[in-house]
C-alpha positions as CSV (number, residue, x, y, z in Angstrom):
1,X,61.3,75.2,8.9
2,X,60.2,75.2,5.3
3,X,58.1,78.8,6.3
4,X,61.0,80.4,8.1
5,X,63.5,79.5,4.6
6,X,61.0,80.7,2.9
7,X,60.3,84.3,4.5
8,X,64.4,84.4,4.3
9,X,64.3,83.7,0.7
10,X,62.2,86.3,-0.3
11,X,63.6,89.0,2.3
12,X,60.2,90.3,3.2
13,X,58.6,90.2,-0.1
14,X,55.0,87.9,-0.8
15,X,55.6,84.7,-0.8
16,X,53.7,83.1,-3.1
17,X,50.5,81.1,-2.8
18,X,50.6,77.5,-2.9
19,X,49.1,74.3,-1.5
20,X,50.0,73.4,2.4
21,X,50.0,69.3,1.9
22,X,52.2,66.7,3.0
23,X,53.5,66.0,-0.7
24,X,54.6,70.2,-1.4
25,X,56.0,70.3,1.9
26,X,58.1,67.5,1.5
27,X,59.7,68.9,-1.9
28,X,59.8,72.4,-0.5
29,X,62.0,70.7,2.4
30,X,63.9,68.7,0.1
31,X,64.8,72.2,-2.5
32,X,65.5,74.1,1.1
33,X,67.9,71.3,2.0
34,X,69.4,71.5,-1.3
35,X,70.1,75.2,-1.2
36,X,71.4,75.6,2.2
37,X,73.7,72.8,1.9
38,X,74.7,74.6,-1.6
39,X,74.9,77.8,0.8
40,X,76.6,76.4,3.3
41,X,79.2,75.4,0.6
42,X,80.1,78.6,-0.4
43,X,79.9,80.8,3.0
44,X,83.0,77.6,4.0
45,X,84.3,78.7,0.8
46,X,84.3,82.3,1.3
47,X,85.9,82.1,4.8
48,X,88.5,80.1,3.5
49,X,89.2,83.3,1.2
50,X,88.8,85.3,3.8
51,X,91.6,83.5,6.6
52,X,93.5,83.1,3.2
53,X,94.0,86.9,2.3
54,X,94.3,87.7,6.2
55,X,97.1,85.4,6.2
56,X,98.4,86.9,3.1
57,X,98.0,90.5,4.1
58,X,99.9,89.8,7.3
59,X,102.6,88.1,5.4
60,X,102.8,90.6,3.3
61,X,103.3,93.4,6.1
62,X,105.5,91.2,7.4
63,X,107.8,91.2,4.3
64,X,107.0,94.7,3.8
65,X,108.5,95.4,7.1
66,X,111.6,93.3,6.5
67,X,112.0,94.9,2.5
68,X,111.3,98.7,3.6
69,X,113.6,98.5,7.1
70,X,116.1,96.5,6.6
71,X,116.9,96.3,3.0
72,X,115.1,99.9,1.9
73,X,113.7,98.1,-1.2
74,X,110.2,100.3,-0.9
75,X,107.6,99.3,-4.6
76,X,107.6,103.1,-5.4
77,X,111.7,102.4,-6.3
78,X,110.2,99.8,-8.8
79,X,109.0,100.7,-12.3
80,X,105.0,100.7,-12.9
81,X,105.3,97.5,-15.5
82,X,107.4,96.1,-12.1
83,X,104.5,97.3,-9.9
84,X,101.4,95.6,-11.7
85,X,103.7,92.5,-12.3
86,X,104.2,92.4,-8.7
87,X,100.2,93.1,-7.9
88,X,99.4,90.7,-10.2
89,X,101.8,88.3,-8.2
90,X,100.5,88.9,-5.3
91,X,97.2,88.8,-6.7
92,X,97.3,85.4,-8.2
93,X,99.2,84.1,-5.0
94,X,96.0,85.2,-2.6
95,X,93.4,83.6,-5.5
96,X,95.1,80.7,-5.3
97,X,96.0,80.6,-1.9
98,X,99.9,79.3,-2.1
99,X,101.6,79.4,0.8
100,X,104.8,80.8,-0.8
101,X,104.9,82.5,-4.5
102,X,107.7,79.7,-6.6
103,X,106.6,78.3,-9.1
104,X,106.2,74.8,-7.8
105,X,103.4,76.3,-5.8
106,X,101.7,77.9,-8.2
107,X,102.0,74.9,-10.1
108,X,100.5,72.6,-7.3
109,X,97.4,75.4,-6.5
110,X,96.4,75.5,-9.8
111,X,96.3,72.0,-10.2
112,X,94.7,72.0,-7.0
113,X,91.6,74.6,-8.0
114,X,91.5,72.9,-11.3
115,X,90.2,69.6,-9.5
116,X,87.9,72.0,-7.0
117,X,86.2,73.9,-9.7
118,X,85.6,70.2,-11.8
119,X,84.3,69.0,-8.5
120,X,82.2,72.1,-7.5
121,X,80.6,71.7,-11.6
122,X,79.8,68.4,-10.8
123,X,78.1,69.2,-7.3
124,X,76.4,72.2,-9.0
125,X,75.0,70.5,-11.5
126,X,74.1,68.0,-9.3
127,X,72.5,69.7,-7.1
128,X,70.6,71.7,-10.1
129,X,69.9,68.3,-11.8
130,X,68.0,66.9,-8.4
131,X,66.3,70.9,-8.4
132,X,65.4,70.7,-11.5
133,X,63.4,67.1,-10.9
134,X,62.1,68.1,-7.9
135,X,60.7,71.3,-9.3
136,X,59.0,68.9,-12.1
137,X,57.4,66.9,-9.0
138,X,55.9,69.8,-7.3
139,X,54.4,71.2,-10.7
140,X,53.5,67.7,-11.2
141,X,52.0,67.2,-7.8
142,X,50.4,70.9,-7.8
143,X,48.8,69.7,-11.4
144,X,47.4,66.7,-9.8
145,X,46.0,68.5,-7.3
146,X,43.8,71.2,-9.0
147,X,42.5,68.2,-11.6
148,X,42.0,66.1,-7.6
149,X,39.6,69.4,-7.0
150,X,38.0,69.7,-10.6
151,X,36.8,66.2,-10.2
152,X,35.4,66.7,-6.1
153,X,33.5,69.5,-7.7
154,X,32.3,67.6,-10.6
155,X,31.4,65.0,-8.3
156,X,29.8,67.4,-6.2
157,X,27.8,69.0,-8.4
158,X,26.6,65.1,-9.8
159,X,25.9,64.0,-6.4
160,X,23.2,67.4,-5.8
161,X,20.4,65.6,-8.0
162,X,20.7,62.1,-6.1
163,X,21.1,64.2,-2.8
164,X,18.0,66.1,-3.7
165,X,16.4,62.8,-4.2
166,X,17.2,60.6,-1.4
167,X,16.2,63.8,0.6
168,X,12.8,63.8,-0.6
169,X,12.3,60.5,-0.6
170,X,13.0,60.5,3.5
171,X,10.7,63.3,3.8
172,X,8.2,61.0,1.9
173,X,9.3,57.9,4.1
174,X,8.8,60.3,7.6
175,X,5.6,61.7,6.5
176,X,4.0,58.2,5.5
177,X,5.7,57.0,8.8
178,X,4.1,60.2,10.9
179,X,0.9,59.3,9.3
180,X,0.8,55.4,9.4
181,X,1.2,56.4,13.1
182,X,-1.4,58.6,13.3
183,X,-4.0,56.1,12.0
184,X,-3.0,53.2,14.2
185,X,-3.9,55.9,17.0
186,X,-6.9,56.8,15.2
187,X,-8.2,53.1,14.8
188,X,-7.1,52.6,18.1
189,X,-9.5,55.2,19.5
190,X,-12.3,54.6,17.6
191,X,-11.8,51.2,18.5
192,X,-11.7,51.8,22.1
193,X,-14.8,54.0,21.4
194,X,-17.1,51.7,19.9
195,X,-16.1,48.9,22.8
196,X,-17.1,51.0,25.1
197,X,-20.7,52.0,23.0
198,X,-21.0,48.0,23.3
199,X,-19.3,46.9,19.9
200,X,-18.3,43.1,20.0
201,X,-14.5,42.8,21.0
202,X,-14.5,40.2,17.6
203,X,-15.0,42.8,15.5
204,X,-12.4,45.1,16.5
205,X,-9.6,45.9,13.8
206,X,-7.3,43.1,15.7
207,X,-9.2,40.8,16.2
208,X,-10.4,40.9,12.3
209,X,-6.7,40.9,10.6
210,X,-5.9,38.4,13.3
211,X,-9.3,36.1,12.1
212,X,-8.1,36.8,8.7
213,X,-4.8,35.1,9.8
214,X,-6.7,32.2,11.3
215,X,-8.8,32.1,8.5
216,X,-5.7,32.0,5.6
217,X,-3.9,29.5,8.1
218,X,-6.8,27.0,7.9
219,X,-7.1,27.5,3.9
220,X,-3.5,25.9,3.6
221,X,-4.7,23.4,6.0
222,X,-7.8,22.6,3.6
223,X,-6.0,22.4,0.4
224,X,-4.5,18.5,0.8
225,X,-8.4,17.7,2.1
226,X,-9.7,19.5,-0.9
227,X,-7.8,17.8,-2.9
228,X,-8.1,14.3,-1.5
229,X,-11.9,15.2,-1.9
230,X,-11.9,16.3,-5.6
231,X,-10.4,12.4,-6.1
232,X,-13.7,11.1,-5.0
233,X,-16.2,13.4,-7.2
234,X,-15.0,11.0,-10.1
235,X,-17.0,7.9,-8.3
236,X,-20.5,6.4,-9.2
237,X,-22.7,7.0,-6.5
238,X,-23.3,3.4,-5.8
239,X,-20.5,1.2,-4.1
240,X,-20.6,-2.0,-6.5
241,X,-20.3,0.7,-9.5
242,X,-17.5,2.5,-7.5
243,X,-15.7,-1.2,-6.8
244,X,-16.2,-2.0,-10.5
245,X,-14.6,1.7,-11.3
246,X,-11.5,1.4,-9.0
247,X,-10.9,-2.1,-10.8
248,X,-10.7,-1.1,-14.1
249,X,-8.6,1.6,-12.5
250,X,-6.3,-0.5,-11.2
251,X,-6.0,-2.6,-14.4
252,X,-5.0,0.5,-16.2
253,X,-2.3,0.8,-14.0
């Protein structure tokens, strides 16, 4: 909708560039909604005119008939000041769309147009006033936008060193990967190589880091023994000494 009133706003002419989003499409829908409903007021307006002075001119045939055949009162018998204040009659009476020309009618129709027009200001200013804002939000939101792509960019062009890093750093990670691999297959082989030259199973690359295991596990095991051993390195030699040492201990306590 908002493409078609646009392409029939500017009659074939460019219309302009702007951003397709939700938020400009929504103003440009509200504007068109203003303007045709501001159209729409004035095409009922002018047919309104336009039944008006059809009425009028048949009327006025109709009295013309009635003026120049039965009474043979024709407006070239008239003066020319008579004339134009009869034009100006008729005139006034089709702009102000009086059903008869007395003065109580003019009267009442201008009264009438007087509290039209103040109405149609109000609309009109109105319907400018909620333009006018809704102009401001579209420049507003267009604004917002181009700073929206200023700051992807930005962010863009900050995020290419970090991008360049974290991409080296996974080659890095594949290539120690690829070659950590590699050397697991290489052990392996020359593993299964010297097995089969006779090489003692024990000494195989497993079987060492899994000894070294063993060997770490019963270390932690040793450390309370170790410990409980290092208490008795303080002791004489000879058990009457050690008796008399673990008294005097105990009296300290």
């Amino acid at each position: 909708q908002v493409t078609l009133w646009l392409k029939k706003l500017y009659a074939g002419a460019p219309i302009p560039q702007y951003e397709v989003n939700e938020r400009t499409v929504d103003i440009l829908h509200e504007i068109m909604e203003c303007n045709e409903e501001r159209d729409k007021d004035v095409m009922l307006l002018i047919e309104d005119m336009k039944d008006q002075t059809t009425k009028y001119e048949a009327e006025a045939e109709y009295w013309l008939d009635i003026f120049g055949e039965d009474l043979g009162f024709f407006s070239s018998s008239l003066s020319e000041e008579a004339n134009e204040d009869l034009t100006d009659l008729v005139e006034s009476a089709l702009e102000l769309r009086v059903d008869d020309t007395s003065l109580a009618s003019f009267y009442s129709a201008i009264n009438e147009m007087t509290s039209e027009l103040y109405k149609t200001k109000s609309k009109n200013e109105e319907l400018e006033l909620k333009l006018k804002n809704l102009t401001k939000k579209l420049t507003s939101a267009l604004m917002m936008e181009k700073q929206l792509e200023k700051d992807i960019e930005t962010l863009k062009k900050c995020q290419e060193p970090e991008k360049a890093k974290a991409e080296a750093r996974a080659k890095s990670l594949k290539f120690l990967e690829d070659k950590s691999k590699d050397l697991k297959i290489r052990i392996n082989d020359a593993e299964d190589k010297l097995v089969a030259r006779g090489l003692d199973q024990s000494l195989t690359h497993e079987a060492l880091m899994k000894s070294s295991e063993e060997l770490v596990a019963l270390r932690k095991e040793m450390e309370p023994l170790k410990t409980e051993l290092a208490s008795y390195h303080d002791l004489p030699p000879s058990i009457p000494l050690a008796q008399v040492k673990v008294e005097e201990a105990r009296r300290e306590l």
